[in-house]
C-alpha positions as CSV (number, residue, x, y, z in Angstrom):
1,X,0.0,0.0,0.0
2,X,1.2,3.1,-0.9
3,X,0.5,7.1,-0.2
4,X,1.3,9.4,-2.8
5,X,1.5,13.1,-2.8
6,X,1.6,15.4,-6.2
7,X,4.1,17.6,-5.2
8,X,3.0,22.1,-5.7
9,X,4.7,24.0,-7.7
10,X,4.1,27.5,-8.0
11,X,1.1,29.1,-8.9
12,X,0.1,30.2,-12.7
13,X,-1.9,32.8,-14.0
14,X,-5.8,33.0,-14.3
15,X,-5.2,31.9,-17.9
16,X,-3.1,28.9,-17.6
17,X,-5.6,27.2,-14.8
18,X,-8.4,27.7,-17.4
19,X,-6.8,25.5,-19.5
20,X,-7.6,22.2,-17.1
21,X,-10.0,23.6,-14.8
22,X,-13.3,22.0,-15.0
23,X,-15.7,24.7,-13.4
24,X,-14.1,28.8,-12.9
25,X,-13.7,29.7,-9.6
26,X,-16.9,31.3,-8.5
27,X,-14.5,33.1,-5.5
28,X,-13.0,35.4,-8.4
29,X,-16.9,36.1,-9.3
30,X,-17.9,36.9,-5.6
31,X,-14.8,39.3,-5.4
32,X,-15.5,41.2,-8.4
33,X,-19.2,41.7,-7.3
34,X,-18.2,43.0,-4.0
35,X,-15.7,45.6,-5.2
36,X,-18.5,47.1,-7.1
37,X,-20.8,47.1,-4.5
38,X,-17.8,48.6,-2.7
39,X,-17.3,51.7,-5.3
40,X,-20.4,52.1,-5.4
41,X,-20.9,52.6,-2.0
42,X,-17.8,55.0,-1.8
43,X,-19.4,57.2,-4.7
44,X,-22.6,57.2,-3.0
45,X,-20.8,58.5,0.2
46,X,-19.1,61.2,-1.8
47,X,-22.2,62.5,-3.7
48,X,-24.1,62.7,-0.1
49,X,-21.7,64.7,1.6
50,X,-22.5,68.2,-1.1
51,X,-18.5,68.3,-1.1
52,X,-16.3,68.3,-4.0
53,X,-12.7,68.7,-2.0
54,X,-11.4,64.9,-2.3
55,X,-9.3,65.8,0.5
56,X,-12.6,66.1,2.8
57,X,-14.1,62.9,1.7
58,X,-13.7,59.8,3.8
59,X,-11.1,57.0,1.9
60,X,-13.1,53.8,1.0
61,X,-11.4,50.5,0.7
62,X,-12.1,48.9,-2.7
63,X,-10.0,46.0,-1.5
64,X,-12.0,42.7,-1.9
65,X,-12.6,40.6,1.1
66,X,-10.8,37.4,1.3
67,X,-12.2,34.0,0.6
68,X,-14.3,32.2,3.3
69,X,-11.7,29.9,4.8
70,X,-13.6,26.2,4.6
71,X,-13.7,24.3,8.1
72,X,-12.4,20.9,8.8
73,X,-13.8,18.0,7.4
74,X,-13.3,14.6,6.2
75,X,-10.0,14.5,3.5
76,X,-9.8,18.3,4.7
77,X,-7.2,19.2,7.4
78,X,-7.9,23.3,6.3
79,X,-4.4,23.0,4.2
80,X,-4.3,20.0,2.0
81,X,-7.6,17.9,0.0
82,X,-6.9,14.5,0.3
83,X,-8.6,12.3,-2.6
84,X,-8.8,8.2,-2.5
85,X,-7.6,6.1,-5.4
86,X,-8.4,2.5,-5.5
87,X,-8.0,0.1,-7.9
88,X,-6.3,-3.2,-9.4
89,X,-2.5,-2.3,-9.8
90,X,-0.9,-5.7,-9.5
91,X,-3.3,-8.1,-10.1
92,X,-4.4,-9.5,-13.8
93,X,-5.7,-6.3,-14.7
94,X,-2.7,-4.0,-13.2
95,X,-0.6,-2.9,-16.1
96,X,-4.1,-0.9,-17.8
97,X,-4.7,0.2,-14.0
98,X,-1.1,1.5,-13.1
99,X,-1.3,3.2,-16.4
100,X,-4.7,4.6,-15.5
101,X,-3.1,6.0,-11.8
102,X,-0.6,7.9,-14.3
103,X,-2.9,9.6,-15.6
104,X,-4.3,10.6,-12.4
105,X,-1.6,11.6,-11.3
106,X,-0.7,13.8,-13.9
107,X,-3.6,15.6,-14.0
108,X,-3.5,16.6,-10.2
109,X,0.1,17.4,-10.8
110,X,-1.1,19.8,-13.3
111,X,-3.8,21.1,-10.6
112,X,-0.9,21.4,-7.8
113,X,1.5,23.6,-10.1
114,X,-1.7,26.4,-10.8
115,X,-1.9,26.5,-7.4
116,X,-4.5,23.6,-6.0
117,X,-7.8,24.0,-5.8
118,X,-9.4,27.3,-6.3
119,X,-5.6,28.0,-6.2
120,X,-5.5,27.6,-2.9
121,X,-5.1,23.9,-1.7
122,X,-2.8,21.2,-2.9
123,X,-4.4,17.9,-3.7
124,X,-2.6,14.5,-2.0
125,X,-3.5,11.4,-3.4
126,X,-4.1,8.1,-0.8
127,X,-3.5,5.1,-3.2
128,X,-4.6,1.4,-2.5
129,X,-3.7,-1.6,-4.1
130,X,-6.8,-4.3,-4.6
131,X,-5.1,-6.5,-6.2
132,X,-7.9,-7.5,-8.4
133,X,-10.2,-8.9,-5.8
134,X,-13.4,-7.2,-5.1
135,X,-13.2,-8.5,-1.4
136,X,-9.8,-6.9,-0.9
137,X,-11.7,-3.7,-2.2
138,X,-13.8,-3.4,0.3
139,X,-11.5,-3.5,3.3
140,X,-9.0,-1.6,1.5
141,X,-12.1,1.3,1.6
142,X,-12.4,0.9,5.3
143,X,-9.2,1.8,5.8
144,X,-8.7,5.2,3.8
145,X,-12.3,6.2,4.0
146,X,-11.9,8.6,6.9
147,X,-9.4,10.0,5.3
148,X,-10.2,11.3,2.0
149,X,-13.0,14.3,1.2
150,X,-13.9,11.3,-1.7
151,X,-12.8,8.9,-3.9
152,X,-11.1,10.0,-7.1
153,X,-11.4,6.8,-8.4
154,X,-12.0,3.4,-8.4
155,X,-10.9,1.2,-11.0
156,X,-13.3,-1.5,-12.4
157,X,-17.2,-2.2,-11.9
158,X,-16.7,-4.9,-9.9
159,X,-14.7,-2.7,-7.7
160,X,-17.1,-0.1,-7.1
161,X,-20.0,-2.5,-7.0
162,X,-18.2,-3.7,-3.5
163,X,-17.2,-0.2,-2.4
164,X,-20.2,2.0,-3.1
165,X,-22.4,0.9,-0.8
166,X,-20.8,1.3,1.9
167,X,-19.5,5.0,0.3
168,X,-23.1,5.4,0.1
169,X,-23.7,5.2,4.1
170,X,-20.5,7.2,4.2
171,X,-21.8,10.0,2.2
172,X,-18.7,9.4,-0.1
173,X,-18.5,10.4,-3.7
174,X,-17.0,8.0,-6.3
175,X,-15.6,8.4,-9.9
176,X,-16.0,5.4,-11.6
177,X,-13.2,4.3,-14.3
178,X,-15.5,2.3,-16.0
179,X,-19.0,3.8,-18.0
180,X,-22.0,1.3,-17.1
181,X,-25.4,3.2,-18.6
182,X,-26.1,2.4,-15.0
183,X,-23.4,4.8,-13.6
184,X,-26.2,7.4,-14.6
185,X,-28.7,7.6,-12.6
186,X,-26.4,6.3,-9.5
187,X,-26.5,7.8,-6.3
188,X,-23.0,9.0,-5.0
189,X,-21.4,8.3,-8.8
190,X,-19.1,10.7,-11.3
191,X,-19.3,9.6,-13.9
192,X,-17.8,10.8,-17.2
193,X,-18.4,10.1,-21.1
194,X,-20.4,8.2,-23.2
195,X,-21.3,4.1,-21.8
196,X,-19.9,0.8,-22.9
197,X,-23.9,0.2,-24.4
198,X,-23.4,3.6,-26.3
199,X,-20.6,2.4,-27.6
200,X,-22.0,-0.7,-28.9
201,X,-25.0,0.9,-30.8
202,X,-23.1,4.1,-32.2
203,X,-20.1,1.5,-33.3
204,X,-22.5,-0.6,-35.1
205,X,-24.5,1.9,-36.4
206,X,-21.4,3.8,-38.2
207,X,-20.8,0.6,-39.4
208,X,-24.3,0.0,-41.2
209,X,-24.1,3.7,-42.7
210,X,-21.4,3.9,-43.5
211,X,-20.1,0.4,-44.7
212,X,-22.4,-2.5,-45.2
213,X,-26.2,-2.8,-43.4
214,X,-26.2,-6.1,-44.7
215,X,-23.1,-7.8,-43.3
216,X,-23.8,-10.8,-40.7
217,X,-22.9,-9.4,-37.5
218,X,-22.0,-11.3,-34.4
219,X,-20.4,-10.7,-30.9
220,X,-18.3,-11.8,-28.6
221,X,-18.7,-11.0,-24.6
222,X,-17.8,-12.4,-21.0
223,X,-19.3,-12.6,-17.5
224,X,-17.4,-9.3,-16.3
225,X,-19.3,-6.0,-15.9
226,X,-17.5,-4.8,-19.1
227,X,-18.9,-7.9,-21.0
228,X,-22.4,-7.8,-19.9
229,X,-22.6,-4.2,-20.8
230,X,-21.6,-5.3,-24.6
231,X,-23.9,-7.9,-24.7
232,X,-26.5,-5.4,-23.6
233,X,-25.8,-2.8,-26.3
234,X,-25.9,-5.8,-28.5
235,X,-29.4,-6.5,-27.6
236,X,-30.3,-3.0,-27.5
237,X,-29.3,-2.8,-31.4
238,X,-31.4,-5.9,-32.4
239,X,-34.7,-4.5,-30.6
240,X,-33.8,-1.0,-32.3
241,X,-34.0,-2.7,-35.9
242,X,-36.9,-5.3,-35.3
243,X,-39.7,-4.1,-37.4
244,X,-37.5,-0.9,-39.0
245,X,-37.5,-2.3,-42.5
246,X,-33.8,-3.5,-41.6
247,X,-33.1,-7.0,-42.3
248,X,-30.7,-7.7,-38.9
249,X,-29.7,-10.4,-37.1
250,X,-26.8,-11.8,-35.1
251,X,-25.4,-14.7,-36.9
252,X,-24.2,-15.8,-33.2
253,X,-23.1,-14.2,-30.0
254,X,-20.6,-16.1,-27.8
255,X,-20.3,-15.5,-24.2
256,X,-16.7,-16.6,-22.9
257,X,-15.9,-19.0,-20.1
258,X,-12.8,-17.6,-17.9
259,X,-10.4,-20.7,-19.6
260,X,-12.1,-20.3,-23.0
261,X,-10.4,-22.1,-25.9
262,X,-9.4,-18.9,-28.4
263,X,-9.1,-21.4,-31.3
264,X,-12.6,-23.3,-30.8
265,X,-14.4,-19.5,-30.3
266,X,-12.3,-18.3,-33.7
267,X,-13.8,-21.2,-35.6
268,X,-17.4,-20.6,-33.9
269,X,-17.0,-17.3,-35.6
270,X,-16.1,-18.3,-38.8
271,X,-18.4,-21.7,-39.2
272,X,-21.0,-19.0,-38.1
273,X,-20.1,-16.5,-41.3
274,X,-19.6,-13.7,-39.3
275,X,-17.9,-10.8,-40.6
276,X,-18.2,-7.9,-38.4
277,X,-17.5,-8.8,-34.7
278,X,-18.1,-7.0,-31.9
279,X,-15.0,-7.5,-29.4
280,X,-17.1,-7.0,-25.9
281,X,-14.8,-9.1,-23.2
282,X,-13.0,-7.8,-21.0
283,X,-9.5,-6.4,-22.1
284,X,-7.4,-9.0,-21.6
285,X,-9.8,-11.7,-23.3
286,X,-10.3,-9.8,-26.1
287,X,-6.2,-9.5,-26.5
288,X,-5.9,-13.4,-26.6
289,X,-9.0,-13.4,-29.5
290,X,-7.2,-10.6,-31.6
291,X,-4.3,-12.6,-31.0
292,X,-5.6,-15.8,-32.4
293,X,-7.5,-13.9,-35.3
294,X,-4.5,-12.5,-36.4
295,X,-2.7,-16.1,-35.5
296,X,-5.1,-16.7,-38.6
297,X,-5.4,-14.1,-40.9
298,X,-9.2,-14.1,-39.9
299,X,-11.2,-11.8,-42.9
300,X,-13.7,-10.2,-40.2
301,X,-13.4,-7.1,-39.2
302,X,-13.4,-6.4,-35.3
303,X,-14.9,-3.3,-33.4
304,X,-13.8,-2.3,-29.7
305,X,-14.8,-0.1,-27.3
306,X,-13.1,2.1,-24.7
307,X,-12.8,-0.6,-22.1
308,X,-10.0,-2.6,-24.4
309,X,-6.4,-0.8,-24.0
310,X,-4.7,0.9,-27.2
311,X,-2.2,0.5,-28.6
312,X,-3.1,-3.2,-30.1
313,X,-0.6,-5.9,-29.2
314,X,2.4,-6.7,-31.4
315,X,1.1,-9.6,-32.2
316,X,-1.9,-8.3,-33.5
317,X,-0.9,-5.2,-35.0
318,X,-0.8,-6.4,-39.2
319,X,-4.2,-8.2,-38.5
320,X,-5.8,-4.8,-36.3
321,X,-4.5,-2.6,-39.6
322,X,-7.0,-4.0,-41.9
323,X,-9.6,-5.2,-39.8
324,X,-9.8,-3.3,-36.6
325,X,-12.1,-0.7,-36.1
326,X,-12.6,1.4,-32.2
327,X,-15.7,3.0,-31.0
328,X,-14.8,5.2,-27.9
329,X,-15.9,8.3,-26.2
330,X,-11.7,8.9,-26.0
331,X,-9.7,11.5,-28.1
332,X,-6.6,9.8,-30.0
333,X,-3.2,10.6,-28.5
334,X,-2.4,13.4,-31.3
335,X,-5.7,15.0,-30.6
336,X,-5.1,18.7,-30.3
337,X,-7.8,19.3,-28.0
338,X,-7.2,21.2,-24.5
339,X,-7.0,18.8,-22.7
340,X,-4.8,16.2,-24.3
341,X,-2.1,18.9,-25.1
342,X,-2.1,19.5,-21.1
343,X,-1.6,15.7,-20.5
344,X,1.1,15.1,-23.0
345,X,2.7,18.1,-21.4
346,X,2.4,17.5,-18.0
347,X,3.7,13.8,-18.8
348,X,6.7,15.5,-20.6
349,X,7.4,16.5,-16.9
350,X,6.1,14.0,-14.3
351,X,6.1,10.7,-16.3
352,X,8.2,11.0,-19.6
353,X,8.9,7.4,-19.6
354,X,5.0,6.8,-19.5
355,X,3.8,4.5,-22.8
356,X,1.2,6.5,-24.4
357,X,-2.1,4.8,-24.4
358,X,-5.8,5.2,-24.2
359,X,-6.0,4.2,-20.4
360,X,-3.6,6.9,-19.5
361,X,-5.8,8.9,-21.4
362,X,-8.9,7.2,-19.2
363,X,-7.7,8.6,-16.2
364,X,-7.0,11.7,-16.7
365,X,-10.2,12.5,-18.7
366,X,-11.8,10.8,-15.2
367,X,-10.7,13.6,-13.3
368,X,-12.6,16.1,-14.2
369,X,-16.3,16.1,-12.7
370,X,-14.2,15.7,-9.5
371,X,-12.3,19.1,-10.6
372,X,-15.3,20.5,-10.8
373,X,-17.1,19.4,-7.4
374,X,-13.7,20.4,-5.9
375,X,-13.6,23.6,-7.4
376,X,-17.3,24.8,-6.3
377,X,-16.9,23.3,-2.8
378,X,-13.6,25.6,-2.3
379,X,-15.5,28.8,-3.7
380,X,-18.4,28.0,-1.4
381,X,-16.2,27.9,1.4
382,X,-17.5,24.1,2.2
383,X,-15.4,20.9,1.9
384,X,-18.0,18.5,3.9
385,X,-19.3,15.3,2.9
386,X,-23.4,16.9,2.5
387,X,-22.1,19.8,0.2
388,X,-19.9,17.7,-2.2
389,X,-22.7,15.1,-2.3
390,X,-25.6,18.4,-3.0
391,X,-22.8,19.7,-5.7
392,X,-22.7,16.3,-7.3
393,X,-26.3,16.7,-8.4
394,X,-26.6,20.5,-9.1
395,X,-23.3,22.0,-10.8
396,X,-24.9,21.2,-14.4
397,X,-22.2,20.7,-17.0
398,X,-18.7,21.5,-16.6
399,X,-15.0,21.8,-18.6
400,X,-13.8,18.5,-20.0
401,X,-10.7,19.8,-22.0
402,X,-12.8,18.9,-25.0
403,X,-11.3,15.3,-24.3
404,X,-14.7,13.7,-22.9
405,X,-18.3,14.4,-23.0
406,X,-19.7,15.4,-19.5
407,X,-21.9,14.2,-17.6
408,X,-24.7,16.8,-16.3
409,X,-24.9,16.5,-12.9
410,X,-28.0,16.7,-11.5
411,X,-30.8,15.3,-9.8
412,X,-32.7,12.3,-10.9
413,X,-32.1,10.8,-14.2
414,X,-29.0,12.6,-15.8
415,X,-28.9,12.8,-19.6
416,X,-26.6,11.1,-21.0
417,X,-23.6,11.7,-23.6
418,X,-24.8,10.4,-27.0
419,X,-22.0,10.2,-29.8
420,X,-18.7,8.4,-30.0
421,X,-15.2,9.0,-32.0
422,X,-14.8,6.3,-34.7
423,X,-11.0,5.1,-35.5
424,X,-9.7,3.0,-37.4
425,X,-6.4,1.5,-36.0
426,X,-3.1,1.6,-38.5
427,X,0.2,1.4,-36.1
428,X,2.6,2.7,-38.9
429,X,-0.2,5.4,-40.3
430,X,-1.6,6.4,-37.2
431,X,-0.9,8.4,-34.2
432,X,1.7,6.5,-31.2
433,X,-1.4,4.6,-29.9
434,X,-1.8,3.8,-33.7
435,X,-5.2,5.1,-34.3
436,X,-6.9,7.3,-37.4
437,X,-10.0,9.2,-36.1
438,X,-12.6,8.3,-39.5
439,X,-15.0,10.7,-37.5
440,X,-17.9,11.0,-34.7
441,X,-21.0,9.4,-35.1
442,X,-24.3,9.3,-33.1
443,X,-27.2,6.2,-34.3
444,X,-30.4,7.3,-35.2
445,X,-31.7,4.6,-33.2
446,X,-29.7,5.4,-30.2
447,X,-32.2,6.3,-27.5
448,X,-33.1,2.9,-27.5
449,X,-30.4,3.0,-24.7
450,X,-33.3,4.6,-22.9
451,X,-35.1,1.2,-22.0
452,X,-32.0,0.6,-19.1
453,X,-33.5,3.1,-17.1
């Protein structure tokens, strides 16, 4: 187990912190309205006494008050915010989820060197190791979660499914790595960007308009959170098209066993004639199926969402170049957008060792509905438990760096981000994580996604 603290640096202008901060400061708005209340008070003063000899007139202080000092609270020690991170970072899925913590990191390392929070606090981070067990998870909570003023995040749906209720009785807030539809309309949740059953029916959609509508399509999931999402948005595509003059049909859906045999599911695939695929396992089983379709030289062309890792393995990449196809609510690395030119940078500094790839990208992007709670809390002069949990559910929309579609957050049932990025996946042609953005693309059958509510 491990604490980790992103060191300060020094403060930057009002400028610079726009660039990465997900809600202004409303403290900068409060001042600015009480010097004019202040001005106007001293010209009222002036105009009252019948005198026009400044030297006669009583001095008024335009000087703005200082910002309401926020009391003790949980995570909250009146000098430093301290934020929980928990998640798998030696277990099977620990290289995506140490590469995910860099990306935290970096982005509150960013945040620390304008100054903290409301440029005022530093952020510490309290990081725990669960190793991959869900069970592990849930102690590991008990232990950090007087600590923290909430949970930056926690990697993985199983991982949150063990933690949140008791974050729940808690009054804790959670961001959530992972983007179940469910994560909606959760109390306690931040989540951020489009869901894994989004995914499925935007990626599926693009492809009917904009390659074939009459291709045989077929899919592959597993039991894990990830995998029952996919065969969800799978479903949710099949009950869009019944009875829409669309002639669809899966020509088969596998769902994986955990010691699945990758040759006997390739050869399902093919005896079935599929020939677009969606990839919905988890990451790792969907690396061993790329792995054995490119083993093969398998004609069928394979879509992913945002829950496999990019770049592709080695192994894979000749097969991925021709027949790989991603659906994600994630920019590409050489995306010029806000915020991936502050992550690049800030890795240039922090992490330049870091590989480049989409889960680094993850976490980061993850970061910034808690920015934004953060943010407000500080300006309202309020760190406590209540007021993060009422901010949660009234701030509205917020600054993603253009990287991520928000989530609103309100009450009730949120809306929900709609389209994804479509890429195609060329390691020599592409970008470092070796993907070509083709475009953005929203189904016309997409609120179908509403029946999950």
């Amino acid at each position: 187990m491990s604490s980790v603290r992103v060191p300060g640096a020094r403060p930057l202008s009002t400028t610079d912190r726009d660039a990465v901060a997900a809600t202004p400061s409303r403290s900068g708005r409060m001042a600015r309205r009480w010097a004019v209340v202040l001005l106007a008070s001293a010209l009222l003063a002036a105009a009252c006494s019948g005198s026009t000899d400044s030297a006669e007139t009583a001095p008024t202080s335009t000087v703005a008050p200082r910002p309401v000092q926020p009391r003790r609270a949980p995570g909250f020690d009146t000098e430093i915010i301290r934020l929980g991170v928990i998640g798998d970072l030696t277990g099977a899925n620990g290289r995506s989820g140490r590469e995910i913590l860099t990306g935290v990191e970096a982005f509150w390392s960013r945040v620390d060197a304008m100054g903290g929070i409301g440029e005022r606090f530093p952020v510490e981070l309290i990081v725990r190791d669960e190793g991959g067990s869900p069970a592990l998870a849930a102690q590991v909570y008990s232990g950090i979660s007087d600590e923290v003023a909430l949970l930056a995040l926690v990697m993985g749906s199983a991982t949150v499914d063990a933690v949140r209720g008791p974050a729940v009785d808690d009054g804790l807030l959670i961001a959530p790595s992972t983007r179940q539809f469910a994560w909606l309309g959760a109390e306690n949740l931040l989540p951020v960007g489009t869901s894994y059953e989004v995914e499925v029916i935007d990626g599926l959609g693009w492809y009917m308009d904009n390659r074939r509508s009459d291709a045989v399509f077929c899919g592959v999931t597993d039991p894990s959170s990830y995998g029952r999402a996919s065969r969800a948005g799978l479903g949710l595509v099949e009950a869009a098209l019944d009875g829409s003059g669309v002639d669809f049909g899966y020509g088969l859906v596998v769902e994986l066993e955990p010691d699945f045999d990758a040759t006997a599911v390739v050869e399902q695939i093919t005896t079935a004639g599929c020939e677009v695929v969606w990839l919905g396992a988890g990451d790792l089983s969907t690396r061993r199926l790329m792995a054995e379709l490119a083993a093969g030289d398998v004609d069928i062309t394979g879509f992913v969402g945002s829950g496999v890792r990019v770049p592709v393995p080695e192994d894979s990449r000749a097969w991925a170049r021709d027949h790989l196809l991603v659906a994600a609510d994630l920019p590409s690395w050489s995306d010029r957008t806000p915020g991936m030119e502050n992550l690049r940078a800030e890795l240039e500094k922090v992490a330049p060792d870091a590989e480049p790839t989409s889960m680094v990208a993850l976490g980061w992007a993850s970061q910034y509905p808690v920015l934004a709670v953060l943010e407000a809390a500080v300006a309202d002069g309020d760190l406590g438990r209540d007021h993060l949990a009422e901010l949660s559910t009234s701030l509205g929309t917020y600054d993603t760096g253009d990287m991520v579609q928000p989530v609103v957050m309100e009450s009730g049932l949120r809306p929900w981000p709609r389209p994804v990025s479509i890429f195609s996946v060329d390691p020599a042609g592409g970008d470092v994580t070796g993907l070509t953005r083709l475009g953005t693309f929203e189904a016309p059958f997409v609120d179908v996604v509403e029946s999950l509510r």
